[in-house]
mmCIF file of the N, C-alpha and C atoms, coordinates in Angstrom:
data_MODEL
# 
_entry.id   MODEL 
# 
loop_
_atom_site.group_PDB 
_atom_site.id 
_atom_site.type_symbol 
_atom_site.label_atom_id 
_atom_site.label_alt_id 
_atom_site.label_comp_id 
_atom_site.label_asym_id 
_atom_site.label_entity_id 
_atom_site.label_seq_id 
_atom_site.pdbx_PDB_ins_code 
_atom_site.Cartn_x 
_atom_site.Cartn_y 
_atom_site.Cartn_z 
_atom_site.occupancy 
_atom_site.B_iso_or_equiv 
_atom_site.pdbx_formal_charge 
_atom_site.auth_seq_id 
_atom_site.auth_comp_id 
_atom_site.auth_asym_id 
_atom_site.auth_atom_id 
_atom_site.pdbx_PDB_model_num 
ATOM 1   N N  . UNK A 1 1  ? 72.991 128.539 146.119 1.00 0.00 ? 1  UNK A N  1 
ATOM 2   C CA . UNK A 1 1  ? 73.533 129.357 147.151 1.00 0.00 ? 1  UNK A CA 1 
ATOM 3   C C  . UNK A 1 1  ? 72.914 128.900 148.470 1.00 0.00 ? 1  UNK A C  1 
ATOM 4   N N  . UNK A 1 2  ? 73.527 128.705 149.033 1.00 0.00 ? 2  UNK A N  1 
ATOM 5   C CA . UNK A 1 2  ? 73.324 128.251 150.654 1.00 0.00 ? 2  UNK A CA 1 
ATOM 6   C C  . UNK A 1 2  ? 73.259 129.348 151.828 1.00 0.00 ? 2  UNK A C  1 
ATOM 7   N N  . UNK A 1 3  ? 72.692 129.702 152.640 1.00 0.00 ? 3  UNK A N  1 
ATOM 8   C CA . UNK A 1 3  ? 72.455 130.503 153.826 1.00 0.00 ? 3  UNK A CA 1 
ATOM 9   C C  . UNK A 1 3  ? 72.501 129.667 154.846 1.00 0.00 ? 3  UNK A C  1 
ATOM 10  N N  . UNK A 1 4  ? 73.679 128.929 155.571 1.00 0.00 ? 4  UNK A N  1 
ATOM 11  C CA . UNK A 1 4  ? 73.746 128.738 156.443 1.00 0.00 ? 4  UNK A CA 1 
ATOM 12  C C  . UNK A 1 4  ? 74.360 128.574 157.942 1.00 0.00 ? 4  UNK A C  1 
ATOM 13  N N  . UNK A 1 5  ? 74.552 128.235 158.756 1.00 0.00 ? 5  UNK A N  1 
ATOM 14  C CA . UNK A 1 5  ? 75.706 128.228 159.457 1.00 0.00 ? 5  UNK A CA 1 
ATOM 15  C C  . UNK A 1 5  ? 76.315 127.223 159.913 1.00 0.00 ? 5  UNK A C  1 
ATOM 16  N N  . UNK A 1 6  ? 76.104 126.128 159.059 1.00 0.00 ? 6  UNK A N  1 
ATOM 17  C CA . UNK A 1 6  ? 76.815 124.864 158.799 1.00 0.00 ? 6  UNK A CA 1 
ATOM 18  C C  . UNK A 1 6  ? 78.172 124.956 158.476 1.00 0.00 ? 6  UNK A C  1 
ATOM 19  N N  . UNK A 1 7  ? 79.520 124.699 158.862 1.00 0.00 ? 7  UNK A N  1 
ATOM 20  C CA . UNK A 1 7  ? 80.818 124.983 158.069 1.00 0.00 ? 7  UNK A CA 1 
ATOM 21  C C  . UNK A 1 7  ? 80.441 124.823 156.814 1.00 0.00 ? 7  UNK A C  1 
ATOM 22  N N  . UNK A 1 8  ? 81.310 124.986 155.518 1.00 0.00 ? 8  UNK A N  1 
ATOM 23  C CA . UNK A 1 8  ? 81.580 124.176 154.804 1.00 0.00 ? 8  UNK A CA 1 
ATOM 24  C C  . UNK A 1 8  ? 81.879 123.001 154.462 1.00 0.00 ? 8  UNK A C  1 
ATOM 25  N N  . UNK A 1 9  ? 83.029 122.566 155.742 1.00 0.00 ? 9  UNK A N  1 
ATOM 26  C CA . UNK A 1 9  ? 83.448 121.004 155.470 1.00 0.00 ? 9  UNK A CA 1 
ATOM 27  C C  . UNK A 1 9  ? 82.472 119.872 155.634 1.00 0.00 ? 9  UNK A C  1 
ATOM 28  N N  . UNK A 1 10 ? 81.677 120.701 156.527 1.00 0.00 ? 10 UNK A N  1 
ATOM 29  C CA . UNK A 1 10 ? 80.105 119.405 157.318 1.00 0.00 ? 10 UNK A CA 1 
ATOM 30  C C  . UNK A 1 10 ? 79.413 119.235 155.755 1.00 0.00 ? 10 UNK A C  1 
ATOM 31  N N  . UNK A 1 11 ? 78.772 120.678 155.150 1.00 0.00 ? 11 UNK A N  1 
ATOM 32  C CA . UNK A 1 11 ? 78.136 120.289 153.944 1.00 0.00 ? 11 UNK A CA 1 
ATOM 33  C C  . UNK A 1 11 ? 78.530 119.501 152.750 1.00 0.00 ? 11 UNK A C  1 
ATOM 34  N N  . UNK A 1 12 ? 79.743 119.315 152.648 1.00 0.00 ? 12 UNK A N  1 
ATOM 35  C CA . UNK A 1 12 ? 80.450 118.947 151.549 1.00 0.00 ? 12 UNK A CA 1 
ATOM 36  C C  . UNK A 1 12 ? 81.842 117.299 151.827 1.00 0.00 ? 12 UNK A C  1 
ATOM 37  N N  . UNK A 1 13 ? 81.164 117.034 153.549 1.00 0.00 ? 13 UNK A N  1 
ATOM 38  C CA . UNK A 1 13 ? 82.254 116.098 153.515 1.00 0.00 ? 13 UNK A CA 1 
ATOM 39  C C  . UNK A 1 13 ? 81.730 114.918 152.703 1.00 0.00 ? 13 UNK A C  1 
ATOM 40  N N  . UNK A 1 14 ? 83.025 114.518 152.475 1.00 0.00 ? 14 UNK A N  1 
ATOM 41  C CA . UNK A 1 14 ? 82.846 113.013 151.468 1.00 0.00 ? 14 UNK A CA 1 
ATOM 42  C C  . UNK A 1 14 ? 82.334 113.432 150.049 1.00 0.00 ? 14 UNK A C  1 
ATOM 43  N N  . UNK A 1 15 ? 82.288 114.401 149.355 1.00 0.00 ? 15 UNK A N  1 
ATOM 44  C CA . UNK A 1 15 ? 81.754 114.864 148.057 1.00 0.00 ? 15 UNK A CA 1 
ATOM 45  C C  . UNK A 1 15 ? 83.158 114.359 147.090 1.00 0.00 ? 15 UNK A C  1 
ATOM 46  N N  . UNK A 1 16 ? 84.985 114.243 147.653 1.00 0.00 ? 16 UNK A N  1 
ATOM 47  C CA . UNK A 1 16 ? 85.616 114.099 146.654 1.00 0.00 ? 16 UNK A CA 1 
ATOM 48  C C  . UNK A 1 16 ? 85.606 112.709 146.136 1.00 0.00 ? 16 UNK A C  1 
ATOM 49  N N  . UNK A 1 17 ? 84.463 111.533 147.033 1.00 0.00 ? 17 UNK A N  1 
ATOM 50  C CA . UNK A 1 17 ? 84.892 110.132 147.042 1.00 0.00 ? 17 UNK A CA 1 
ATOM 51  C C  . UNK A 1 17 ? 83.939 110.300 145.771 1.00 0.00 ? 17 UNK A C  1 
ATOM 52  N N  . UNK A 1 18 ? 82.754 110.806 145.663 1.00 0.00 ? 18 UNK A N  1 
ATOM 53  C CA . UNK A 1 18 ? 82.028 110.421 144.495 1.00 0.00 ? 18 UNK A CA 1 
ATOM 54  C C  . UNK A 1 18 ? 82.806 111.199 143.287 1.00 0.00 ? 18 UNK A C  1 
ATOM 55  N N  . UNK A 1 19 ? 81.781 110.367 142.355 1.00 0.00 ? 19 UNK A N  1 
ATOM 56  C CA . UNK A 1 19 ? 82.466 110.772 141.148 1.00 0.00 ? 19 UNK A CA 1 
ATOM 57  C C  . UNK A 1 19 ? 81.299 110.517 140.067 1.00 0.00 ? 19 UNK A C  1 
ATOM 58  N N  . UNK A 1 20 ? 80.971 111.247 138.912 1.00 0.00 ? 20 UNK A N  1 
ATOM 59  C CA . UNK A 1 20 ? 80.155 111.172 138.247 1.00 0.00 ? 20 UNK A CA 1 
ATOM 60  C C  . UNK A 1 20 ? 79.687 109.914 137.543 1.00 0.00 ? 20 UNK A C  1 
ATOM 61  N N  . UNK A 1 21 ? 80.806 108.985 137.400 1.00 0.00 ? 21 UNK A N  1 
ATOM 62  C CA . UNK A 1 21 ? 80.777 107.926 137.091 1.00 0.00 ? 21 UNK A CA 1 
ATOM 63  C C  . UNK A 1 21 ? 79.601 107.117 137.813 1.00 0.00 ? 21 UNK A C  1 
ATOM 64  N N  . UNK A 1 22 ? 79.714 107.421 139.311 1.00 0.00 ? 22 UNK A N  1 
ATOM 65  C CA . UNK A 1 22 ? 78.584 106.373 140.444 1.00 0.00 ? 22 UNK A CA 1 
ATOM 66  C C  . UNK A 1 22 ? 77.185 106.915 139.786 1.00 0.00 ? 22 UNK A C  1 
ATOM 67  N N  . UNK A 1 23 ? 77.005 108.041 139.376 1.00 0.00 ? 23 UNK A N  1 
ATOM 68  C CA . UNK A 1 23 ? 75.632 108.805 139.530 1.00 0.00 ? 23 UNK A CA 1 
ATOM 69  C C  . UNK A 1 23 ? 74.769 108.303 137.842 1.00 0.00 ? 23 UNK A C  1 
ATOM 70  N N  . UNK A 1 24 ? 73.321 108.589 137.599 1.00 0.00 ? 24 UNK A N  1 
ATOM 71  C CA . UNK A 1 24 ? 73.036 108.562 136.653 1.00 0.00 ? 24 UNK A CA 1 
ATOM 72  C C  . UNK A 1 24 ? 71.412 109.410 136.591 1.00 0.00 ? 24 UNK A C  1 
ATOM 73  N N  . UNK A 1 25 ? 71.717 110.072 135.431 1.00 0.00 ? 25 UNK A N  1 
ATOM 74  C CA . UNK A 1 25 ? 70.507 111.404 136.083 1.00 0.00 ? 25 UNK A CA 1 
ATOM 75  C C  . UNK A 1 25 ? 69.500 110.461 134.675 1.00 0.00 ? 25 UNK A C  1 
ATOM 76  N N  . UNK A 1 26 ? 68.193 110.801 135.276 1.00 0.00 ? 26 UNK A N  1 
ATOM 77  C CA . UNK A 1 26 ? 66.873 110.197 134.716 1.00 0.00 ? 26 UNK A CA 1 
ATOM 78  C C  . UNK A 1 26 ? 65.684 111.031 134.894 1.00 0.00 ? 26 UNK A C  1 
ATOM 79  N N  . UNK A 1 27 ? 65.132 111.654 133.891 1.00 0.00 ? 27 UNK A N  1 
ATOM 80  C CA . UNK A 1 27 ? 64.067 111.860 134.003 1.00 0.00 ? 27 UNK A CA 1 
ATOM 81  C C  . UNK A 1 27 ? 62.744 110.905 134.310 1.00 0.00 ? 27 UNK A C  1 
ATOM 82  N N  . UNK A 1 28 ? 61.523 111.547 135.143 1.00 0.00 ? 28 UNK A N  1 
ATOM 83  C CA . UNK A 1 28 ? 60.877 111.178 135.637 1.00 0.00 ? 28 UNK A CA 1 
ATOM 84  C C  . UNK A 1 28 ? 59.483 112.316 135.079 1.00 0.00 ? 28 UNK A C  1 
ATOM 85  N N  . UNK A 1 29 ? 59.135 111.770 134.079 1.00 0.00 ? 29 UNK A N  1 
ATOM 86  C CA . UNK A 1 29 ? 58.050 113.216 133.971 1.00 0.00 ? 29 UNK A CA 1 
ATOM 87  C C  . UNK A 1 29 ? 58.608 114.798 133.594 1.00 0.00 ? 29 UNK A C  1 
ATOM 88  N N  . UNK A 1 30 ? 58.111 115.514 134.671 1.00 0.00 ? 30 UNK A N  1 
ATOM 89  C CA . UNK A 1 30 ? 58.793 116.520 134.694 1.00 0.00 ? 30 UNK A CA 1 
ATOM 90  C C  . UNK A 1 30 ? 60.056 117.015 135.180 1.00 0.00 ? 30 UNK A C  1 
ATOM 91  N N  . UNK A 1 31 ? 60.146 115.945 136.148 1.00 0.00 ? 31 UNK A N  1 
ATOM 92  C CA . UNK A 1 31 ? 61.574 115.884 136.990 1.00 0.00 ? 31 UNK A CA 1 
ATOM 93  C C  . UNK A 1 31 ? 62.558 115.315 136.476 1.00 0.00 ? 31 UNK A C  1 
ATOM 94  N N  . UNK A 1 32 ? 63.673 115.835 137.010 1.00 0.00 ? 32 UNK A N  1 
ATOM 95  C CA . UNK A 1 32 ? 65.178 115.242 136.582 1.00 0.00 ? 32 UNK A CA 1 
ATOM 96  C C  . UNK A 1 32 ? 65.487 114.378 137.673 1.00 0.00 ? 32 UNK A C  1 
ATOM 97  N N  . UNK A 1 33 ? 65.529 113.161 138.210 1.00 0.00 ? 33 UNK A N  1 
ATOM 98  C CA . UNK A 1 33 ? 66.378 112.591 139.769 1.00 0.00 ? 33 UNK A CA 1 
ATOM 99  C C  . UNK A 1 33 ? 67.806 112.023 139.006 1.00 0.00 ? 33 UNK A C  1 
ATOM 100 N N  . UNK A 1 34 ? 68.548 112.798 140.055 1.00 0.00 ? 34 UNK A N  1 
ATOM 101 C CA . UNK A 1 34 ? 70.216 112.204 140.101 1.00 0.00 ? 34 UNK A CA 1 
ATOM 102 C C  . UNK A 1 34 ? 70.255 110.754 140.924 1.00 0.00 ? 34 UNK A C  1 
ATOM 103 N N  . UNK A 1 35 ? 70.065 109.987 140.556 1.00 0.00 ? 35 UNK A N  1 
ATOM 104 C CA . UNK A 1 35 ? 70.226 108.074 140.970 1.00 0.00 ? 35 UNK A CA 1 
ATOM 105 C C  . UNK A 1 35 ? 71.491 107.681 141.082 1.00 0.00 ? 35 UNK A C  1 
ATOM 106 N N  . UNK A 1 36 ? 71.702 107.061 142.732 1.00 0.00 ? 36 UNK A N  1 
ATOM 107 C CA . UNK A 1 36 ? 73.187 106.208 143.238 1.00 0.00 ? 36 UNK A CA 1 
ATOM 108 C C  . UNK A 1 36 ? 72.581 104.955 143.469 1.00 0.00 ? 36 UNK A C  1 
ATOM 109 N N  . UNK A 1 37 ? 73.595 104.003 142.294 1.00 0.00 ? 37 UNK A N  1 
ATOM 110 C CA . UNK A 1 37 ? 73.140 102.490 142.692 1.00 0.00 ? 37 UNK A CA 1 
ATOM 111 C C  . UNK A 1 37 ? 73.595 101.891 143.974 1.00 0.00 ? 37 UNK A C  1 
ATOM 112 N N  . UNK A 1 38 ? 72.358 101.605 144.565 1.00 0.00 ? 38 UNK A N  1 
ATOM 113 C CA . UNK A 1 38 ? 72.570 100.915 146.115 1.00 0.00 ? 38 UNK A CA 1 
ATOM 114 C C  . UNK A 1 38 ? 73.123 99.499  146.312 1.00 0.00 ? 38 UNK A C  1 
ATOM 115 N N  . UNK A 1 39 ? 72.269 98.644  145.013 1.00 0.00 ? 39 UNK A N  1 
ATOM 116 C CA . UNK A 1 39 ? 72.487 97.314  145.153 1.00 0.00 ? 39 UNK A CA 1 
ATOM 117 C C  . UNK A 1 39 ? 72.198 96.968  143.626 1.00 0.00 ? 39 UNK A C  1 
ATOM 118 N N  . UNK A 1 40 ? 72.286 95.383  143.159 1.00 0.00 ? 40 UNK A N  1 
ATOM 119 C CA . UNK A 1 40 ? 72.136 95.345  141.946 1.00 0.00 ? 40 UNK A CA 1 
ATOM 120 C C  . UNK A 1 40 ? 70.646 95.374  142.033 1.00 0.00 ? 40 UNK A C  1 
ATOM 121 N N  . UNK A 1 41 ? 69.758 95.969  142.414 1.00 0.00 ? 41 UNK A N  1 
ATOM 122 C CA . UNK A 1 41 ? 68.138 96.159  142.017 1.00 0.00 ? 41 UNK A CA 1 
ATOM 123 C C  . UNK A 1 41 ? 68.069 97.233  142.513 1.00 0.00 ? 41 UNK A C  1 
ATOM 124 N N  . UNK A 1 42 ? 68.883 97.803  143.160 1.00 0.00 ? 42 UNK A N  1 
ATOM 125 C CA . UNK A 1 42 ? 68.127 99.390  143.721 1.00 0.00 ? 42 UNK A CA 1 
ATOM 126 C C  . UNK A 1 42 ? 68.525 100.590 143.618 1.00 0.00 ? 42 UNK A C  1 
ATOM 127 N N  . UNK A 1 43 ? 68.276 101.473 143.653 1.00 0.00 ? 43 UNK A N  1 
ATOM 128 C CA . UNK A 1 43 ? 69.002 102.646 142.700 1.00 0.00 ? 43 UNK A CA 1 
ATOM 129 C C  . UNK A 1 43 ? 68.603 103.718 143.809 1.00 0.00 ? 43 UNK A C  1 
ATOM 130 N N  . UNK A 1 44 ? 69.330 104.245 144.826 1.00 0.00 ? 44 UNK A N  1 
ATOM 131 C CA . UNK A 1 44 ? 68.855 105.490 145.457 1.00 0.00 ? 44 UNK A CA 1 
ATOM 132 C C  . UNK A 1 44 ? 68.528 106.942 145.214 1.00 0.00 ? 44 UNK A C  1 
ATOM 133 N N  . UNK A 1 45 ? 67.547 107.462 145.388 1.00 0.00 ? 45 UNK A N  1 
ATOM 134 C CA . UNK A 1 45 ? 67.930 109.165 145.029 1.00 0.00 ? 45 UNK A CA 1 
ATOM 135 C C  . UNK A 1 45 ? 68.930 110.081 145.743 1.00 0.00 ? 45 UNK A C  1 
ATOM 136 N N  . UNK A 1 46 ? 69.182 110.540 144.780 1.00 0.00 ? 46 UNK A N  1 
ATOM 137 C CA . UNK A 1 46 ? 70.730 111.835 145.507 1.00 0.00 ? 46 UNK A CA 1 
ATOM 138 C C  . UNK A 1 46 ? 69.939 112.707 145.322 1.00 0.00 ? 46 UNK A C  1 
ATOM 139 N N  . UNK A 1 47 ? 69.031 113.281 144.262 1.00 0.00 ? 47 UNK A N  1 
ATOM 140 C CA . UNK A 1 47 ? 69.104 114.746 144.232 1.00 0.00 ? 47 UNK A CA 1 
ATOM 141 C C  . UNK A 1 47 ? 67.720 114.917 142.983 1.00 0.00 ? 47 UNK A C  1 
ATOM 142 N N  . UNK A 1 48 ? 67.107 116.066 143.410 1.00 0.00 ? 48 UNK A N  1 
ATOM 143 C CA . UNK A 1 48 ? 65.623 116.191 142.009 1.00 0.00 ? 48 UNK A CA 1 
ATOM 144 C C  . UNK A 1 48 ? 65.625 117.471 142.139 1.00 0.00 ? 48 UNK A C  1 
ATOM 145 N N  . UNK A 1 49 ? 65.206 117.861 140.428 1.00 0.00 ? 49 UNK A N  1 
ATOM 146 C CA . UNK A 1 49 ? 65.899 119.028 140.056 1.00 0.00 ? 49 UNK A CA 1 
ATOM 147 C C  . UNK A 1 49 ? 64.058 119.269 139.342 1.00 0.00 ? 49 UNK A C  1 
ATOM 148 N N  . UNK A 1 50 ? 63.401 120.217 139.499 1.00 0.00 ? 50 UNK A N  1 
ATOM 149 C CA . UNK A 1 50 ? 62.207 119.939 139.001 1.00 0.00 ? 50 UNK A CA 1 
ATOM 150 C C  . UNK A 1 50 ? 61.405 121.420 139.471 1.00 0.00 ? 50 UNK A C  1 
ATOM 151 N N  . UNK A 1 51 ? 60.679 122.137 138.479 1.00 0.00 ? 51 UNK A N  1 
ATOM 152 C CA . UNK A 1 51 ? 60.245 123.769 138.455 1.00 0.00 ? 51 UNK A CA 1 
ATOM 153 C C  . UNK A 1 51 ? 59.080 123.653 139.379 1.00 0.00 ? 51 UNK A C  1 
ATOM 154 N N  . UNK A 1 52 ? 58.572 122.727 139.099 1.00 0.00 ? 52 UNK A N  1 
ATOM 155 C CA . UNK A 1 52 ? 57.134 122.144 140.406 1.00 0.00 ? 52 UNK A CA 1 
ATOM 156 C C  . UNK A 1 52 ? 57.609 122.369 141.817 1.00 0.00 ? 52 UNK A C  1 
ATOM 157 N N  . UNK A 1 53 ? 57.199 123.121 142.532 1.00 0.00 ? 53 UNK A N  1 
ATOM 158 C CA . UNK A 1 53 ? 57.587 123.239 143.928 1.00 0.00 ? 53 UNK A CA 1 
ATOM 159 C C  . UNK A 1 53 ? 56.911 122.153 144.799 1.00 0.00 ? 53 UNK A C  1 
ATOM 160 N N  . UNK A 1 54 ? 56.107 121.649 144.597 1.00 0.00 ? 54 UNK A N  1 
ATOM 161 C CA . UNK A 1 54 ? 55.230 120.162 145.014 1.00 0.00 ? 54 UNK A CA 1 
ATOM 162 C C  . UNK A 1 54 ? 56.025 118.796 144.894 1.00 0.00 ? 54 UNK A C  1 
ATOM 163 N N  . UNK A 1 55 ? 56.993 118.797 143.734 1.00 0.00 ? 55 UNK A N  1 
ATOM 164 C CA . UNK A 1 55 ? 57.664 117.637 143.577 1.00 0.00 ? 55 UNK A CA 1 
ATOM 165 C C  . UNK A 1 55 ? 58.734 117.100 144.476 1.00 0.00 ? 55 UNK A C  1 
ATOM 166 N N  . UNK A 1 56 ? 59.030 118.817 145.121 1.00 0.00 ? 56 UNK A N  1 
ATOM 167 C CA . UNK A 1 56 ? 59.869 118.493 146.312 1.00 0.00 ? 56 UNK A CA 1 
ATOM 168 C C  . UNK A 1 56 ? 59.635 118.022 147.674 1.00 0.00 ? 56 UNK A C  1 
ATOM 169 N N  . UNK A 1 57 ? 57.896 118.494 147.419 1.00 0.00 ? 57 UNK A N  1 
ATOM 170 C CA . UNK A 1 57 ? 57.540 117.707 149.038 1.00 0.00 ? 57 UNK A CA 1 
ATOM 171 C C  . UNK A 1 57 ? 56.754 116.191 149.175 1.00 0.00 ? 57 UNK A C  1 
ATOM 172 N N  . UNK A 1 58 ? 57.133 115.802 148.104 1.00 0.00 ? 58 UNK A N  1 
ATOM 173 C CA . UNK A 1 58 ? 56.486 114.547 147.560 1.00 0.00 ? 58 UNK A CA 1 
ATOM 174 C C  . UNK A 1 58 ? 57.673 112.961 147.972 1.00 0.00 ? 58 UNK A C  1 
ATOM 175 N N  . UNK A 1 59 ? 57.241 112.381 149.155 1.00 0.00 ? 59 UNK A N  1 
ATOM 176 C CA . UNK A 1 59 ? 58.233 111.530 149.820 1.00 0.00 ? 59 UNK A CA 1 
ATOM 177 C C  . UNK A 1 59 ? 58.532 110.384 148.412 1.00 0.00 ? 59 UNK A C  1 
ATOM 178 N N  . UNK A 1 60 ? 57.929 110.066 147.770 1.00 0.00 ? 60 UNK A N  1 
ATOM 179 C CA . UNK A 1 60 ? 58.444 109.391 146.319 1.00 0.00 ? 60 UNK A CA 1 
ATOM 180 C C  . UNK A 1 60 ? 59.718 109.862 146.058 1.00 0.00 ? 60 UNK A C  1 
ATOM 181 N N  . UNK A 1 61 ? 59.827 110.759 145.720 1.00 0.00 ? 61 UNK A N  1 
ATOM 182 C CA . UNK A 1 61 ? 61.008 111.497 145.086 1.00 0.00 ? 61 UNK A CA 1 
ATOM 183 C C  . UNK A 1 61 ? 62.364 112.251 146.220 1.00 0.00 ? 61 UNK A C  1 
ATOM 184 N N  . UNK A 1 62 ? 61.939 112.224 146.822 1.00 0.00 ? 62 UNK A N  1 
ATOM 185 C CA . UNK A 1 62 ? 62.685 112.543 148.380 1.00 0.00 ? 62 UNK A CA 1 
ATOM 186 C C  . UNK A 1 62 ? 64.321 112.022 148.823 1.00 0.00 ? 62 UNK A C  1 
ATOM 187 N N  . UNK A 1 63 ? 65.454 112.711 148.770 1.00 0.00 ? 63 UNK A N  1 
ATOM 188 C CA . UNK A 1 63 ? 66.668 112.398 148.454 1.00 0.00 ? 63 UNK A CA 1 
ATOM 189 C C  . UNK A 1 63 ? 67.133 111.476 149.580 1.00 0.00 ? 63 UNK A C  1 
ATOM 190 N N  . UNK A 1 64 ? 67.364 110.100 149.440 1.00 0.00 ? 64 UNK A N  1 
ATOM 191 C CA . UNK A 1 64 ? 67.473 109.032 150.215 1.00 0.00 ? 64 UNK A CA 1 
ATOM 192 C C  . UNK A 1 64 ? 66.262 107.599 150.219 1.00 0.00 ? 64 UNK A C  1 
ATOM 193 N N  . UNK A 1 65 ? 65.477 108.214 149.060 1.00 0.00 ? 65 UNK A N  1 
ATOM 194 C CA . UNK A 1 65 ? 64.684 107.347 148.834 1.00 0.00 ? 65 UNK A CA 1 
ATOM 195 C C  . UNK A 1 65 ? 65.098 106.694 148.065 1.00 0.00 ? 65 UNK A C  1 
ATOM 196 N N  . UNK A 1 66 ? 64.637 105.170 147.782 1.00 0.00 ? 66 UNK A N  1 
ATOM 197 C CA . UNK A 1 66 ? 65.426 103.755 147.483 1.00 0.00 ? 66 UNK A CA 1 
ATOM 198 C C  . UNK A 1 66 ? 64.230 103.305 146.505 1.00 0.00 ? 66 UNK A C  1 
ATOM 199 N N  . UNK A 1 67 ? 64.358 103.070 145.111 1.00 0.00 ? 67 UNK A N  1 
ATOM 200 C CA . UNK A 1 67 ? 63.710 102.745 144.277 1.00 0.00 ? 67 UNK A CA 1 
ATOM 201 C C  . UNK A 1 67 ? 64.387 101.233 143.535 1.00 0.00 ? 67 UNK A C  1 
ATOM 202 N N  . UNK A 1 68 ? 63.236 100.834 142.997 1.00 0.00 ? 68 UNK A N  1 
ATOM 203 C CA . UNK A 1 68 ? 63.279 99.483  142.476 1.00 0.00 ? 68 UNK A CA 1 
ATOM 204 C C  . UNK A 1 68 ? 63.446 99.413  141.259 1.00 0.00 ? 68 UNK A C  1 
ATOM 205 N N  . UNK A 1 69 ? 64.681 98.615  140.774 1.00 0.00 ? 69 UNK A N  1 
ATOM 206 C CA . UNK A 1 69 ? 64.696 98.562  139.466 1.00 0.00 ? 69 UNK A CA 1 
ATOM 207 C C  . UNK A 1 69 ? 64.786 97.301  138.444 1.00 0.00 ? 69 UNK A C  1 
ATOM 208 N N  . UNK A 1 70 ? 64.687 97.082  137.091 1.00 0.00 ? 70 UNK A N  1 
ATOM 209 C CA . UNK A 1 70 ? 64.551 96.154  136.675 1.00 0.00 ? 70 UNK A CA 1 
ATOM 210 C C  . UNK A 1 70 ? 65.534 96.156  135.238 1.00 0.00 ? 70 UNK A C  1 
ATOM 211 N N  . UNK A 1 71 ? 66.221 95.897  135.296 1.00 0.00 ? 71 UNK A N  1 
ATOM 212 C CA . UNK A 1 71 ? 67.436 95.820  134.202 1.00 0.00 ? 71 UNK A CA 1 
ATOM 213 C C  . UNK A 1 71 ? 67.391 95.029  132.761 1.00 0.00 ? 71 UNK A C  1 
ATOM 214 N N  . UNK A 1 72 ? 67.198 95.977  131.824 1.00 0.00 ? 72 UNK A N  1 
ATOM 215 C CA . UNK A 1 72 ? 66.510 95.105  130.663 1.00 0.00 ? 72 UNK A CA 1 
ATOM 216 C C  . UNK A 1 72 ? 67.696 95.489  129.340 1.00 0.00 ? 72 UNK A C  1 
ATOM 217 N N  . UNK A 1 73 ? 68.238 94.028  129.259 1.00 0.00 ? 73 UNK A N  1 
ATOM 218 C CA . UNK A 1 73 ? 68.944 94.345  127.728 1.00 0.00 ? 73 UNK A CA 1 
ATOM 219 C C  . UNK A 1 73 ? 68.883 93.698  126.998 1.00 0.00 ? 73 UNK A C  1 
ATOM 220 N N  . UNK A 1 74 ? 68.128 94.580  125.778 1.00 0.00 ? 74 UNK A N  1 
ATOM 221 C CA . UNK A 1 74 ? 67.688 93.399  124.550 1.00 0.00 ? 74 UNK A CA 1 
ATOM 222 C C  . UNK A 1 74 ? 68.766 93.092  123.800 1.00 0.00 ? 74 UNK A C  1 
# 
């Protein structure tokens, strides 16, 4: 639930282009992060879902942060 006085359309523009398909949710510990692949090595955060109120102020995990990845198939 949102409290704000943002329209609606501002909060939600561009939400019909994605599609669940782009996204891929991963735990991290205790956390859940929702991951959008940026590039073929980098995987951005969208979104962390996590009962720790600390995990949210933790710039690691921080939605727009750009993580490194390494693609392994045996």
């Amino acid at each position: 639930m949102y409290y704000t006085v943002v329209p609606f359309e501002v909060l939600y523009d561009g939400i019909e282009k994605m599609s669940n398909k782009d996204l891929l949710e991963c735990r991290v510990g205790n956390r859940i992060l929702t991951l959008r692949k940026s590039s073929d090595s980098e995987m951005e955060i969208v979104s962390v879902f996590s009962t720790n109120p600390w995990d949210y102020m933790d710039p690691h995990f921080a939605p727009g942060h750009k993580i490194k990845i390494k693609w392994f198939i045996p």
